[in-house]
C-alpha positions as protocol buffer text, in pm:
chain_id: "A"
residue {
  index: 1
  type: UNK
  ca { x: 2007 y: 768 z: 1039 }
}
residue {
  index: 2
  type: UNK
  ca { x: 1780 y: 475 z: 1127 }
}
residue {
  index: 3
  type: UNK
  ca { x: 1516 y: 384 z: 856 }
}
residue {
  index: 4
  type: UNK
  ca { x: 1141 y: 455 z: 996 }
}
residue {
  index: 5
  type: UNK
  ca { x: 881 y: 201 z: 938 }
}
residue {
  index: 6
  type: UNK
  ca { x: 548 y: 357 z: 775 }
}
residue {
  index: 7
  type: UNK
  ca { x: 388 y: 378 z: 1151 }
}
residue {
  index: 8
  type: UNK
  ca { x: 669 y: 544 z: 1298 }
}
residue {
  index: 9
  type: UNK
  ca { x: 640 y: 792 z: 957 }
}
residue {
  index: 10
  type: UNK
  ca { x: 279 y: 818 z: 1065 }
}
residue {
  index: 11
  type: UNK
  ca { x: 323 y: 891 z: 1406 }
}
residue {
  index: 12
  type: UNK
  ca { x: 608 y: 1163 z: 1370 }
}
residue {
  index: 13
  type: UNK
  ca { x: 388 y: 1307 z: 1111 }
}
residue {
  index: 14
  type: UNK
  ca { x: 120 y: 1319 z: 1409 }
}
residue {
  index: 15
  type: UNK
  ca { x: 328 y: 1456 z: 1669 }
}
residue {
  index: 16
  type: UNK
  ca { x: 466 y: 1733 z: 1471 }
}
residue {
  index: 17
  type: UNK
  ca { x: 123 y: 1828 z: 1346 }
}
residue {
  index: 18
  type: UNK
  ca { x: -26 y: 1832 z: 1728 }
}
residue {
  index: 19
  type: UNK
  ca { x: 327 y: 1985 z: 1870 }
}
residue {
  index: 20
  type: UNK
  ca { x: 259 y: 2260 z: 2152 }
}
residue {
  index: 21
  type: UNK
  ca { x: 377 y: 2602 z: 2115 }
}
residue {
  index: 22
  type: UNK
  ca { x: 429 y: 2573 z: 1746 }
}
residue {
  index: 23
  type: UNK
  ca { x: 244 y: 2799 z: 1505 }
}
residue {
  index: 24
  type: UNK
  ca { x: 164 y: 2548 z: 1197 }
}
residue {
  index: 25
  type: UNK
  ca { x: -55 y: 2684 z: 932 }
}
residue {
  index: 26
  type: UNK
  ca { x: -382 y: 2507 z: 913 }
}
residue {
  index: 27
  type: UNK
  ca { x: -344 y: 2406 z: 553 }
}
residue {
  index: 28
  type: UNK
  ca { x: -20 y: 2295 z: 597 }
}
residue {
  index: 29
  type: UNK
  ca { x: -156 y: 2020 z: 863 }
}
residue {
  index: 30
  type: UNK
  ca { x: -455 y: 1950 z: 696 }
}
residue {
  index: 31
  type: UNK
  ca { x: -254 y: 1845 z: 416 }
}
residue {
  index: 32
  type: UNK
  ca { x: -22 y: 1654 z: 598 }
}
residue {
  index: 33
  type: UNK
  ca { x: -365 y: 1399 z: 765 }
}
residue {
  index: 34
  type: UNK
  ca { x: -445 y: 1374 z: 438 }
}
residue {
  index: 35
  type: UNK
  ca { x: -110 y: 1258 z: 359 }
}
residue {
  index: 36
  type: UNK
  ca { x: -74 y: 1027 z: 634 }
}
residue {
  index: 37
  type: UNK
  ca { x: -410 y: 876 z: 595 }
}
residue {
  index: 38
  type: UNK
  ca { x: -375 y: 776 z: 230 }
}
residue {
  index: 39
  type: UNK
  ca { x: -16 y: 585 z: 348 }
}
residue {
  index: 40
  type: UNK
  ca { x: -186 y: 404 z: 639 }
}
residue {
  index: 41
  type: UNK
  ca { x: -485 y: 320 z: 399 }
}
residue {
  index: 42
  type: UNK
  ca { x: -182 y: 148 z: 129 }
}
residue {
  index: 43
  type: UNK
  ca { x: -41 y: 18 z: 419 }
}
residue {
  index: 44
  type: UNK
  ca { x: -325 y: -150 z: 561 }
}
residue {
  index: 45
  type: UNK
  ca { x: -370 y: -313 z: 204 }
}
residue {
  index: 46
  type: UNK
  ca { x: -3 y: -440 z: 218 }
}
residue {
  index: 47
  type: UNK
  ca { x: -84 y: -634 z: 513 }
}
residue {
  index: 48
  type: UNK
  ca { x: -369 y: -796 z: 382 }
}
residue {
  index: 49
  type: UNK
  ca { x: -191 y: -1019 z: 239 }
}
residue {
  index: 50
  type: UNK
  ca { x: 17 y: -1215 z: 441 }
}
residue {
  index: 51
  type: UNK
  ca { x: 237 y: -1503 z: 323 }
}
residue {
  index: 52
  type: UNK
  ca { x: 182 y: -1721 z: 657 }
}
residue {
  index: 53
  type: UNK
  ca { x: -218 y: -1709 z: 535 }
}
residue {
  index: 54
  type: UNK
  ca { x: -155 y: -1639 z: 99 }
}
residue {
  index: 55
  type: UNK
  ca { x: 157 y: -1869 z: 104 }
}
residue {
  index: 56
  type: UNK
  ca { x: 326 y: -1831 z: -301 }
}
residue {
  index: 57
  type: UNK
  ca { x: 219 y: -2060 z: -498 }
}
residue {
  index: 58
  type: UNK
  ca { x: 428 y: -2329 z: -694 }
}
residue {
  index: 59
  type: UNK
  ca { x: 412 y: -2091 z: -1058 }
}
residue {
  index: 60
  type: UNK
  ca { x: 555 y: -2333 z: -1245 }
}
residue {
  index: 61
  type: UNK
  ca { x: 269 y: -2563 z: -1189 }
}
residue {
  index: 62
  type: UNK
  ca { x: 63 y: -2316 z: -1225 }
}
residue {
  index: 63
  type: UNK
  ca { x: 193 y: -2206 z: -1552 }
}
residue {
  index: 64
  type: UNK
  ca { x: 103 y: -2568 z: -1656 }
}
residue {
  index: 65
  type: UNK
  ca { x: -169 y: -2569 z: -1556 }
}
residue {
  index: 66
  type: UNK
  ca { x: -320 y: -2260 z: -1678 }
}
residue {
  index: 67
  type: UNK
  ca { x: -164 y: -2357 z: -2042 }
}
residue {
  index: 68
  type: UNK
  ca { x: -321 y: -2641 z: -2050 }
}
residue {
  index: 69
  type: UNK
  ca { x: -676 y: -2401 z: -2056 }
}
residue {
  index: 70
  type: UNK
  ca { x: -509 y: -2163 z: -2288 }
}
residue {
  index: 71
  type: UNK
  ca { x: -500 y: -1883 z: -1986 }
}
residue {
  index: 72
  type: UNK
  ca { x: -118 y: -1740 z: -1943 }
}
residue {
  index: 73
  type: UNK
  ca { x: 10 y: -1669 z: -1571 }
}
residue {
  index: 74
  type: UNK
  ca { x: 144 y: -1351 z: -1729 }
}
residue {
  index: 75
  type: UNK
  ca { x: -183 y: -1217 z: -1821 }
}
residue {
  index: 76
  type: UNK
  ca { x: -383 y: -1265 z: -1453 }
}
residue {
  index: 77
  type: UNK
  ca { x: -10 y: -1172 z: -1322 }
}
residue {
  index: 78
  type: UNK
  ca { x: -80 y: -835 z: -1520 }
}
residue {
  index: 79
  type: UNK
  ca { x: -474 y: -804 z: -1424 }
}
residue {
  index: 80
  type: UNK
  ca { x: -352 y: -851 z: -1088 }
}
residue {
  index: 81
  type: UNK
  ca { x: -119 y: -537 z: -1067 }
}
residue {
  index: 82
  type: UNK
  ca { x: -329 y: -384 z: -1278 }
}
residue {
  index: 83
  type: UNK
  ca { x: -582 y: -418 z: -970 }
}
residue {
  index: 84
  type: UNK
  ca { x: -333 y: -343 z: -759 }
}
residue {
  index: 85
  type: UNK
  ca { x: -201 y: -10 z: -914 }
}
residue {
  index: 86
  type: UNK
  ca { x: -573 y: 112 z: -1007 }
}
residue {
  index: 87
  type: UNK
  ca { x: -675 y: 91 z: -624 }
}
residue {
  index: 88
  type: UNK
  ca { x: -318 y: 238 z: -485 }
}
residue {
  index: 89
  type: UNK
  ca { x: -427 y: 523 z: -807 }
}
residue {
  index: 90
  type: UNK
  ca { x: -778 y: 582 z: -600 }
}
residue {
  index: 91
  type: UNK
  ca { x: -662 y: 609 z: -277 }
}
residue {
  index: 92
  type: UNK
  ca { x: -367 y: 914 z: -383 }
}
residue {
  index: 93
  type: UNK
  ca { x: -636 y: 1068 z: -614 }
}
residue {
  index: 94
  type: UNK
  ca { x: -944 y: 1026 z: -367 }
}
């Protein structure tokens, strides 16, 4: 079975809520927009980000650098996902 990408999720979860002839409880569909929006809202974030614009930086040198002002990569590596996690946490819970 081929592996869908998140649109292709999104849109099969569209065309089965919207399917003709088919008598879907209400809830049931609600549920599933609500599902589909919260993915398409994580995967908008995802694509923020792109490495041809937020290339990785050289963490080594950063490392260095950051040492050498007593800040650790590790601990705005952990804010960061931190951030990360907290707003993925809001949009499930919202």
């Amino acid at each position: 079975m081929e592996k869908l990408t998140y649109s292709q999720q999104l849109e099969a979860i569209a065309e089965w809520i919207e399917e003709d002839g088919v008598n879907r409880r209400a809830d049931q569909c609600d549920t599933l927009r609500t599902i589909a929006n919260k993915i398409h809202r994580i995967q908008t974030w995802i694509d923020a980000y792109p490495l041809k614009i937020f290339p990785d930086p050289n963490f080594k040198r950063a490392h260095e650098i950051l040492m050498g002002h007593g800040i650790s990569l590790d601990s705005i590596s952990a804010s960061n996902m931190r951030h990360v996690l907290n707003g993925i946490k809001e949009i499930l819970e919202g």
